[in-house]
VEXKOL-728016 format. One record per residue: x, y, z of N, C-alpha, C in turn. Coordinates in steps of 0.1 Angstrom, whole numbers, padded with zeros to 4 digits, always signed. Layout:
<nodes>
XYZXYZXYZ;...
</nodes>
This chain:
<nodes>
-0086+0354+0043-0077+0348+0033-0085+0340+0023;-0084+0342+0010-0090+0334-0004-0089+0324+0001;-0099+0313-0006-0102+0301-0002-0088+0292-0013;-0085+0293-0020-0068+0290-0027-0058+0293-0021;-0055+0298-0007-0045+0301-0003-0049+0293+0009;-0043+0280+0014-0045+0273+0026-0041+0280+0037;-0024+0292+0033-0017+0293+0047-0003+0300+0040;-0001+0308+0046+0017+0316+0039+0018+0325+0051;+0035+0318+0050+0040+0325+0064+0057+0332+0056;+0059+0339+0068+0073+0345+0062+0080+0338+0073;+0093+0333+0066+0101+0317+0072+0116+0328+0078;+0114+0337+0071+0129+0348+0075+0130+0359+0079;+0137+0368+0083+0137+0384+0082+0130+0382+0097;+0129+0401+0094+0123+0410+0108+0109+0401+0114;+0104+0393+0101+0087+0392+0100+0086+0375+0104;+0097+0370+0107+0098+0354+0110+0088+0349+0118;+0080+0337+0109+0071+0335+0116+0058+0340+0116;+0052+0353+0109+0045+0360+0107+0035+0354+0097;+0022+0352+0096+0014+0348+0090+0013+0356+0078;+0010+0358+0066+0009+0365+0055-0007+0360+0047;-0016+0375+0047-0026+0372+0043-0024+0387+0031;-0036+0383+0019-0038+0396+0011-0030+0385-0001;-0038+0390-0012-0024+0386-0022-0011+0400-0024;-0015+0410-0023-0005+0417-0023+0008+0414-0014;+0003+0415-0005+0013+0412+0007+0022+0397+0004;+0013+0384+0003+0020+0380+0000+0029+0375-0016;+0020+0381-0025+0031+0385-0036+0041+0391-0034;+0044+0400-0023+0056+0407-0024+0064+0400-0012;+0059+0392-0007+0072+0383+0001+0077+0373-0005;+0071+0371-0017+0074+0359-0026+0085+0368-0033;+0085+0380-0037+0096+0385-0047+0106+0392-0039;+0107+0394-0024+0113+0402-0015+0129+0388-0016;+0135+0397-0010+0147+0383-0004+0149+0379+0005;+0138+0377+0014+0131+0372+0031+0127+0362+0025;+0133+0349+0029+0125+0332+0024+0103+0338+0028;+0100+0334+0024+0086+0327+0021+0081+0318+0016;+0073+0315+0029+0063+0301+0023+0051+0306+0021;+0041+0301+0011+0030+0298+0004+0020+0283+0000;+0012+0281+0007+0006+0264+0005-0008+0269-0003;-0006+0264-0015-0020+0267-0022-0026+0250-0020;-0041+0255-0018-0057+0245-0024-0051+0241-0041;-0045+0229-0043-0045+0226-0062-0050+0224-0065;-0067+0220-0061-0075+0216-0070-0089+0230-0072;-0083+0238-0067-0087+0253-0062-0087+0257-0076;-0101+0266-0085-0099+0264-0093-0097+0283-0098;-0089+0288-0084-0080+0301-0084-0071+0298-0085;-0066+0284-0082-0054+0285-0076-0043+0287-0090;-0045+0280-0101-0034+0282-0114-0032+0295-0117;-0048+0303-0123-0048+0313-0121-0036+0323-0113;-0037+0324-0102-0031+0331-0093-0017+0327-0097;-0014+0312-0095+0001+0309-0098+0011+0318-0112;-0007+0321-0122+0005+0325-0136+0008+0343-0135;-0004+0343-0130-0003+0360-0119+0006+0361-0111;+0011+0361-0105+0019+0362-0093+0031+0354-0093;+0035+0341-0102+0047+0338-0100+0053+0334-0119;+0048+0347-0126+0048+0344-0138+0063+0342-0146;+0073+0348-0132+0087+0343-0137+0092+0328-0138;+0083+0319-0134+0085+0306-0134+0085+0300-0145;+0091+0291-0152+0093+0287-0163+0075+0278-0164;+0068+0283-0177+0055+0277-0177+0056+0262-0171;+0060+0252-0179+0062+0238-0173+0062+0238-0161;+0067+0244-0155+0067+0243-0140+0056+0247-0136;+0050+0257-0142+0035+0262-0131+0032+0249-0136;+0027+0243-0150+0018+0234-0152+0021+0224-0143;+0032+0218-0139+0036+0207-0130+0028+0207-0115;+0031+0221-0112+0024+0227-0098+0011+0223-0098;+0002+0223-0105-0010+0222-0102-0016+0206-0114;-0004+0203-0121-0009+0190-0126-0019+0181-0117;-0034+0176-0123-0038+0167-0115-0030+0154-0115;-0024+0148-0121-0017+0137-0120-0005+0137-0116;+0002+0134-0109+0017+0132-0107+0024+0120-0100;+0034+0120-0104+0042+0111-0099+0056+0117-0091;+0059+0110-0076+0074+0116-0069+0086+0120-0082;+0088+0132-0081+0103+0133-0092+0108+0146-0085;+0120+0147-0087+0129+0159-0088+0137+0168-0098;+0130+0182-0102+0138+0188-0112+0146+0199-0113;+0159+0202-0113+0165+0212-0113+0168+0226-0123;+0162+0233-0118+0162+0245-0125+0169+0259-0118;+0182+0260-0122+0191+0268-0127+0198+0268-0104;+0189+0277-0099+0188+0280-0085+0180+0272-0076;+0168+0268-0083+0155+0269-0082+0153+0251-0081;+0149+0245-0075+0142+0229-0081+0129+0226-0075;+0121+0220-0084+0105+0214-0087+0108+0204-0080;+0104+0198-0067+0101+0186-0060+0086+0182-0056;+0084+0170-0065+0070+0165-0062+0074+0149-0055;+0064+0151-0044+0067+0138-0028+0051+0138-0026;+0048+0123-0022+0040+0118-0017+0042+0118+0001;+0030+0118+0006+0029+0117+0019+0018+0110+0027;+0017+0103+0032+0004+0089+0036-0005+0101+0040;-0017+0094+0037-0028+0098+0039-0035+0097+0050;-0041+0107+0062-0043+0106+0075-0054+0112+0076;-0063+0116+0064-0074+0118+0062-0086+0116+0073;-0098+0117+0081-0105+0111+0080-0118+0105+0070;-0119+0088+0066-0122+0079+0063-0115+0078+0051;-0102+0079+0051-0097+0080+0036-0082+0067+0040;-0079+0061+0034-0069+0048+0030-0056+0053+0034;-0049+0050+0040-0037+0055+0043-0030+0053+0032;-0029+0040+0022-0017+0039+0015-0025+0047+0003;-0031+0053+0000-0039+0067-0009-0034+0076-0006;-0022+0077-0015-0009+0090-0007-0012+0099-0010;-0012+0113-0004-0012+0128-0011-0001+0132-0014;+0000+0137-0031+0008+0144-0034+0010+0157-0030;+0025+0158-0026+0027+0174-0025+0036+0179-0037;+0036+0191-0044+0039+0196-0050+0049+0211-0044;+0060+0209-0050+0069+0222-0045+0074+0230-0050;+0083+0241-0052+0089+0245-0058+0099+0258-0052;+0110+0251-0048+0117+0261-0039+0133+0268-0046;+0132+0282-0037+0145+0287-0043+0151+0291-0032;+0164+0301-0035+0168+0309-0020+0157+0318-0012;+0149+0324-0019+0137+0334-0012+0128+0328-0011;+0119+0315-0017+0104+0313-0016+0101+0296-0019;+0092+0297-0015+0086+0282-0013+0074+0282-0016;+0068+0277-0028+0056+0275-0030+0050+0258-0031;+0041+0257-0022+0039+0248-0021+0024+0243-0026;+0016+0231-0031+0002+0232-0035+0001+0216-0028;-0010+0210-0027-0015+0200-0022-0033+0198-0024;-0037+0187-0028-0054+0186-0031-0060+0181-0020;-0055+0180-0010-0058+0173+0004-0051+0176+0012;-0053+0178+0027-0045+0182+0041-0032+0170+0035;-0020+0180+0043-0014+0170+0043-0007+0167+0062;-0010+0159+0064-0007+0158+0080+0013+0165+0081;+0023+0165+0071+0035+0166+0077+0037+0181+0076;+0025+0183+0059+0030+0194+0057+0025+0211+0070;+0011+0202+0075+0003+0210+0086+0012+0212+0101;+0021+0202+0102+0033+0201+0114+0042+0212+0114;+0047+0207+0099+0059+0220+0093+0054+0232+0098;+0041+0237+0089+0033+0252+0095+0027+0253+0109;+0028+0245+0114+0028+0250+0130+0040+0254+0141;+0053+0244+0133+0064+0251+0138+0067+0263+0133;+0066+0268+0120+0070+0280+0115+0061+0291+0121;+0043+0286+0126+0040+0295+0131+0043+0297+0144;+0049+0289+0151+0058+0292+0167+0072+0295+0167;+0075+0299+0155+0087+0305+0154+0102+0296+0155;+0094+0286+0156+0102+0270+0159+0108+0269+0141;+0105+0271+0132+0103+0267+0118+0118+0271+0107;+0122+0262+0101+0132+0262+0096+0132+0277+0092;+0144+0280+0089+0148+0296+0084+0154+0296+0067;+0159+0285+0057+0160+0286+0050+0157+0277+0040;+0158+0281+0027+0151+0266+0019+0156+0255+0020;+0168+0251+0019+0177+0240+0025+0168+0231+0032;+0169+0239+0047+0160+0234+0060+0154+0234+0061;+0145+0239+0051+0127+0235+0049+0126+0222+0040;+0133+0220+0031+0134+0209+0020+0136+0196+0032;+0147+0195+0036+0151+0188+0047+0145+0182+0054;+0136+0193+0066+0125+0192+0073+0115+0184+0069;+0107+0185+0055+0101+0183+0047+0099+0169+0048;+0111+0165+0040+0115+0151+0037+0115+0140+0048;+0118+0149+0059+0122+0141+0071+0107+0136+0080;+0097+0148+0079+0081+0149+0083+0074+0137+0075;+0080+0135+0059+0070+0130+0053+0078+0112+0054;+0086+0111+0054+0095+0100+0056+0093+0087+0073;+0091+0099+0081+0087+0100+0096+0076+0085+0096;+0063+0092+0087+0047+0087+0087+0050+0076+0079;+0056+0080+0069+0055+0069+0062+0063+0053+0065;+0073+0056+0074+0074+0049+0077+0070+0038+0092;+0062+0045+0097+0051+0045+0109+0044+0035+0103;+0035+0043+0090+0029+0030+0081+0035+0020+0077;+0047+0014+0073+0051+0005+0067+0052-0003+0082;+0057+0002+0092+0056-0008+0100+0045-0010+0108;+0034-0009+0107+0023-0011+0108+0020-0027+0101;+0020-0020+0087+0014-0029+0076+0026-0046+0080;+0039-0043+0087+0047-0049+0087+0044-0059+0099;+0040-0051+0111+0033-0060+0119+0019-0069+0120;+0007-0063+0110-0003-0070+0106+0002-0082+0097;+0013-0081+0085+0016-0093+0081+0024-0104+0087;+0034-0099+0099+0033-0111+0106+0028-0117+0117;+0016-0110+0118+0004-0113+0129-0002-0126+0114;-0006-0125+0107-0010-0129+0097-0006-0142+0089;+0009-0140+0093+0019-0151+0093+0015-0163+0101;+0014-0159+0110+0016-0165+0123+0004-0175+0124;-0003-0167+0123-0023-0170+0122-0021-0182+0109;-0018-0178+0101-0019-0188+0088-0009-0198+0089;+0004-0199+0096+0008-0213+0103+0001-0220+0114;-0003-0216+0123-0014-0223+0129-0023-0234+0127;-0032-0224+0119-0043-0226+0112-0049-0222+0095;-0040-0225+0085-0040-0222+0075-0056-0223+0066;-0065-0217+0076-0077-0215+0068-0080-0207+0056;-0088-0214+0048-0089-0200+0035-0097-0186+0040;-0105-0182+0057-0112-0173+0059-0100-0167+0063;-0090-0162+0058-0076-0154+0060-0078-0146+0047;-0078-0155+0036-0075-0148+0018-0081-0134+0020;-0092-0126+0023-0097-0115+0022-0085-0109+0029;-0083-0110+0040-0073-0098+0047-0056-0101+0038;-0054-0110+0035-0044-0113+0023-0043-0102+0013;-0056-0103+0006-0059-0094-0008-0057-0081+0000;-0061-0076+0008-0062-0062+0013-0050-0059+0015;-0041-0064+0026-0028-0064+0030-0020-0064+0012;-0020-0070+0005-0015-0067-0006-0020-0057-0016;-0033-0053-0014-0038-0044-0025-0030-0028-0016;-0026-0028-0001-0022-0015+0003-0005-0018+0001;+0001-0027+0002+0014-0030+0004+0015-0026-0018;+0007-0030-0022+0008-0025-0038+0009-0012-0038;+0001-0001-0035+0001+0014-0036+0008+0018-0030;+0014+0014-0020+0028+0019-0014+0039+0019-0021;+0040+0006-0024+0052+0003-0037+0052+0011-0050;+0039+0017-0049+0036+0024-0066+0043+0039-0061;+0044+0046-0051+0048+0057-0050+0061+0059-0041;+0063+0047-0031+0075+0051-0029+0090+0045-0034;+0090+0039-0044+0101+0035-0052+0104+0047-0060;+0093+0054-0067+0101+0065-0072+0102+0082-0062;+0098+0077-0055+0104+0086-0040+0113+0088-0036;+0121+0077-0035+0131+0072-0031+0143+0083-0043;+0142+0078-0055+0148+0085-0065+0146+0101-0067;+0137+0106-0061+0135+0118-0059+0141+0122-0047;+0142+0118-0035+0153+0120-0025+0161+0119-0033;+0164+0109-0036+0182+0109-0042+0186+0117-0052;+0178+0117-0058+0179+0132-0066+0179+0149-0063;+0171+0150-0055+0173+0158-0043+0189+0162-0037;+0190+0152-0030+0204+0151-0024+0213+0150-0029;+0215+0145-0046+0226+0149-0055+0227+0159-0064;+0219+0170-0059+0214+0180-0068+0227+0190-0065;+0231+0194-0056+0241+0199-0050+0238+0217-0054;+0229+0218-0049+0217+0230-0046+0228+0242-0039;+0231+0250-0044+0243+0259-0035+0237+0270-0023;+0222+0264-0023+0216+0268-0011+0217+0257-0002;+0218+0249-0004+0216+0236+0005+0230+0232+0015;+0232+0232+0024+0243+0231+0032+0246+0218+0035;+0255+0216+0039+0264+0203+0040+0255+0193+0048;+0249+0203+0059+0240+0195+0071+0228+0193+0068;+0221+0200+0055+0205+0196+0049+0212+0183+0044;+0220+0189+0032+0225+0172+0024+0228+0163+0033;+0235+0164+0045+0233+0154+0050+0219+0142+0058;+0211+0156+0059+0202+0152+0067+0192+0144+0055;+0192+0148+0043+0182+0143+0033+0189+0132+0030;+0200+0129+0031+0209+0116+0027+0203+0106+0040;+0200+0110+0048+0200+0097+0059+0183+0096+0058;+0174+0104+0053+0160+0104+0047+0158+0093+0032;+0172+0092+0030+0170+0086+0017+0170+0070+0025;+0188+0068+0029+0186+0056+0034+0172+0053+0041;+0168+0059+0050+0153+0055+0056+0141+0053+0048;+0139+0058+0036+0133+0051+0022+0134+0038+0017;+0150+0038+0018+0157+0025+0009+0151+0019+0015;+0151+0015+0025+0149+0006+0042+0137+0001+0041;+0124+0011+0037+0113+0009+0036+0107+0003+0025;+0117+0004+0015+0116+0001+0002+0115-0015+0004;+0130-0016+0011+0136-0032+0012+0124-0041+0016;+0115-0032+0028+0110-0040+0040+0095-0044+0028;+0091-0035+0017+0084-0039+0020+0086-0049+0003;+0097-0047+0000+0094-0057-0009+0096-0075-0004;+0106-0072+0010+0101-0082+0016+0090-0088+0023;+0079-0082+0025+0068-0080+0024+0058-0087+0018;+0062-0079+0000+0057-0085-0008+0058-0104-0009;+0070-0108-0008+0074-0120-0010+0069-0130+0003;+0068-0122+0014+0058-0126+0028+0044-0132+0023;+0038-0120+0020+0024-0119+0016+0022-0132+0003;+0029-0134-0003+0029-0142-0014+0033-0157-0007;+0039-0156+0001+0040-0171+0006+0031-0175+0017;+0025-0165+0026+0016-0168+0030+0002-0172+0021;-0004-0165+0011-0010-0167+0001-0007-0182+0000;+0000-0186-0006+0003-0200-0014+0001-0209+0000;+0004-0204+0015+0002-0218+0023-0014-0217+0021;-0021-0210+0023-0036-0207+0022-0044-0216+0012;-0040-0211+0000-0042-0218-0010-0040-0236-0007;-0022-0238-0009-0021-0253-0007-0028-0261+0002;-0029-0253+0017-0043-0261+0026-0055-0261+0023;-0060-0255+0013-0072-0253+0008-0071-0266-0004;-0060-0263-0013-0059-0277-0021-0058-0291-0012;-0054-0291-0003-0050-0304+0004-0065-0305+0006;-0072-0295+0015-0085-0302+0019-0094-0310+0009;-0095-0298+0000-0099-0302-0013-0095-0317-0016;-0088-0323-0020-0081-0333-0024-0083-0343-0013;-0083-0337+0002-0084-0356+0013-0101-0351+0008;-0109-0345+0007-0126-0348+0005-0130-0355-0007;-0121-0354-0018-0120-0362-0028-0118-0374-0026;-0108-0375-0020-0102-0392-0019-0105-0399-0009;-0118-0394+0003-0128-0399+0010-0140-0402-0002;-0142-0394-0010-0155-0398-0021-0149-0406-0027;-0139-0410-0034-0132-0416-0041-0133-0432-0035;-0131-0436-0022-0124-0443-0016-0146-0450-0011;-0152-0442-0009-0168-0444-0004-0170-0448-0021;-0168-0442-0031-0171-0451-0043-0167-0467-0048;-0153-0464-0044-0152-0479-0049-0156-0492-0039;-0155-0487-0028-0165-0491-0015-0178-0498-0025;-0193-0486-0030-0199-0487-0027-0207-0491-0046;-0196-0495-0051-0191-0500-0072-0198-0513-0069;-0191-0521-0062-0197-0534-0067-0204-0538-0061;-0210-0530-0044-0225-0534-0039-0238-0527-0050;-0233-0513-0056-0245-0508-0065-0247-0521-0075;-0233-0529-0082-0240-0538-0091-0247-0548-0084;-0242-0552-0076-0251-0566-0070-0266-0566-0071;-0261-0556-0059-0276-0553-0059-0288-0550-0068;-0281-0541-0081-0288-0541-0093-0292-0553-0098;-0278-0560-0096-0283-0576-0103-0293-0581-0099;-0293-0584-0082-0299-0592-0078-0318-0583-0075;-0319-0573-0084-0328-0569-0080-0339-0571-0091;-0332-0572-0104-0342-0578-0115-0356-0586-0110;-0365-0582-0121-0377-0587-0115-0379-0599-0125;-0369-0610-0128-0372-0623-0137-0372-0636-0129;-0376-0643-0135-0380-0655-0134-0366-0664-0129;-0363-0673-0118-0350-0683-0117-0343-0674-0114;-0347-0663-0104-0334-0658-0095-0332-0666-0086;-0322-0670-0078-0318-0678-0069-0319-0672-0055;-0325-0676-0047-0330-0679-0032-0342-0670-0035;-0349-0671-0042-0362-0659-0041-0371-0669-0036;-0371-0678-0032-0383-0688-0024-0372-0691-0012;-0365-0686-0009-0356-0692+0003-0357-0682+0012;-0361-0681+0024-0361-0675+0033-0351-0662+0040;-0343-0673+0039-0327-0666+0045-0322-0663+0042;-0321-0661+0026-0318-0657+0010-0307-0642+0018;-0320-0638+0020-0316-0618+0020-0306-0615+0028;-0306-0622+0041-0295-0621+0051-0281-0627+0046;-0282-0640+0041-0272-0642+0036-0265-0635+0025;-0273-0631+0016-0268-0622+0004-0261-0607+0010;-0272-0602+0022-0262-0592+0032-0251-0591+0035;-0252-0605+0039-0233-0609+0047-0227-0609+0035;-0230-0612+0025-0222-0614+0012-0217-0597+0011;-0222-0591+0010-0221-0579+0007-0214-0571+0015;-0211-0574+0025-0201-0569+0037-0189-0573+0036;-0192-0591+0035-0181-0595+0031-0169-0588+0020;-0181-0585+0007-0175-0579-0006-0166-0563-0001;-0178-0558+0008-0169-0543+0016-0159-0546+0020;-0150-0556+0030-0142-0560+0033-0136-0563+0020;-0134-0567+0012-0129-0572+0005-0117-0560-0007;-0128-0548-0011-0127-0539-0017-0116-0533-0008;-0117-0526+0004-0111-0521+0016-0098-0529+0017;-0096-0541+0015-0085-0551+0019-0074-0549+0008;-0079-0547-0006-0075-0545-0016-0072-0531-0012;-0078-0524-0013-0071-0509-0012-0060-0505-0004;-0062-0513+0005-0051-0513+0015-0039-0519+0016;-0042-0531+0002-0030-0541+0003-0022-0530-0012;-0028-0524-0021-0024-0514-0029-0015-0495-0022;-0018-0499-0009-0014-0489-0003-0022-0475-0008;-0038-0478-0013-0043-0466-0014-0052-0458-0005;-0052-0467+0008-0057-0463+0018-0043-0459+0031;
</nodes>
């Protein structure tokens, strides 16, 4: 099989479940009226190519959407036919979970084309049930399936990220040290990229599900409707989340201000302490003529006690000011 073509199976008919290799072969299951699936390589640089060859009845926009390197989740309906582009967590090895892969779709009553720039862990599940014969039979319930695979993980992840923040929580009531802030920033730099792709996800399910697709049966719509609420959910959780992470943040910070501030008002408090022994002692250190006890023996001790006395004195005051 071409290195552009990840994997195409026939989802219907005599051939259910059947692997499809060749582009002929599977060019002609794509135009037969036996559902077929097709998962193209998109950053495959056959893969457009092939797409304007082989599926040239597609309205151009749409190929170009198919293989756009940039996208964002959305849903578009065309005529029979609708363009669904969904993100799905990244399970890569050494790659970021909330660094979602886009999938790219485009399904009708007969065919399913799908493209992706990276494995995608739900969409690799899907094609292992279709290749055990286990695998939805029509576009409806591949759409469905779909949503439900990619919805599954991602929300795995959100509660994940949901239990590190109140491990996090927890830790930062305790002991509200600033050696937390790094895992703070992280926990929010991934609870960010999540938020970047699945809010308009969400509206793409829902768009999906109000499309009222006359391939889609009462029990897909149903099923994509309860994939939506399980979005919403994730959505909520993690904007509550966000507002977690943000108050944890601020106790971090404020005990860091407080420390900050009693180490000040210990220097502050050792200053005025230590104000009018620096003068004294300046005074009495002048090297002139007719300083008093400089022929007196006891002079130094006594001027000592004086000076202690004076620490007491300063401290008495501070204290009678309530600034101690």
């Amino acid at each position: 099989m071409q290195d552009h073509v990840a994997f195409a199976y026939a989802l219907s008919g005599p051939g259910k479940g059947r692997k499809l290799s060749g582009d002929a072969e599977i060019s002609a299951a794509l135009h037969s009226e036996d559902l077929a699936w097709l998962h193209l390589q998109a950053d495959h640089p056959e893969a457009d190519e092939w797409i304007d060859r082989h599926l040239a009845y597609l309205d151009p926009s749409i190929r170009d959407a198919l293989t756009e390197r940039q996208t964002r989740p959305r849903t578009l309906h065309l005529g029979e036919g609708v363009l669904v582009i969904l993100r799905g967590i990244n399970l890569n090895a050494g790659a970021d979970p909330e660094d979602m892969v886009s999938i790219r779709l485009y399904a009708d009553p007969a065919r399913i084309v799908s493209l992706s720039r990276r494995p995608v862990r739900s969409v690799e599940a899907l094609a292992q049930l279709v290749g055990a014969g286990r695998g939805p039979e029509r576009a409806g319930s591949f759409l469905a399936d779909l949503v439900e695979e990619l919805t599954d993980r991602i929300e795995v992840q959100v509660a994940d990220l949901e239990m590190r923040a109140d491990e996090l929580e927890t830790r930062t009531i305790e002991a509200p040290q600033g050696e937390s802030r790094p895992e703070v920033a992280d926990q929010r730099l991934e609870l960010s990229e999540l938020r970047r792709f699945l809010s308009p996800q969400r509206e793409a399910v829902r768009d999906l599900a109000r499309g009222q697709l006359p391939w889609l049966t009462e029990g897909d719509t149903r099923k994509i409707g309860e994939q939506l609420d399980q979005l919403t959910r994730v959505t909520e959780t993690l904007e509550a989340m966000r507002e977690q992470l943000a108050t944890i943040r601020d106790e971090i910070e404020g005990a860091r201000a407080d420390r900050l501030n009693r180490n000040l008002y210990v220097l502050s408090v050792i200053s005025a302490v230590f104000l009018p022994l620096g003068f004294l002692t300046g005074l009495m250190g002048i090297n002139l003529a007719g300083m008093p006890g400089a022929e007196w023996t006891p002079a130094f001790w006594v001027f000592s006690a004086g000076l202690v006395g004076v620490s007491a004195g300063v401290l008495g005051v501070l204290k009678a000011f309530d600034i101690l």
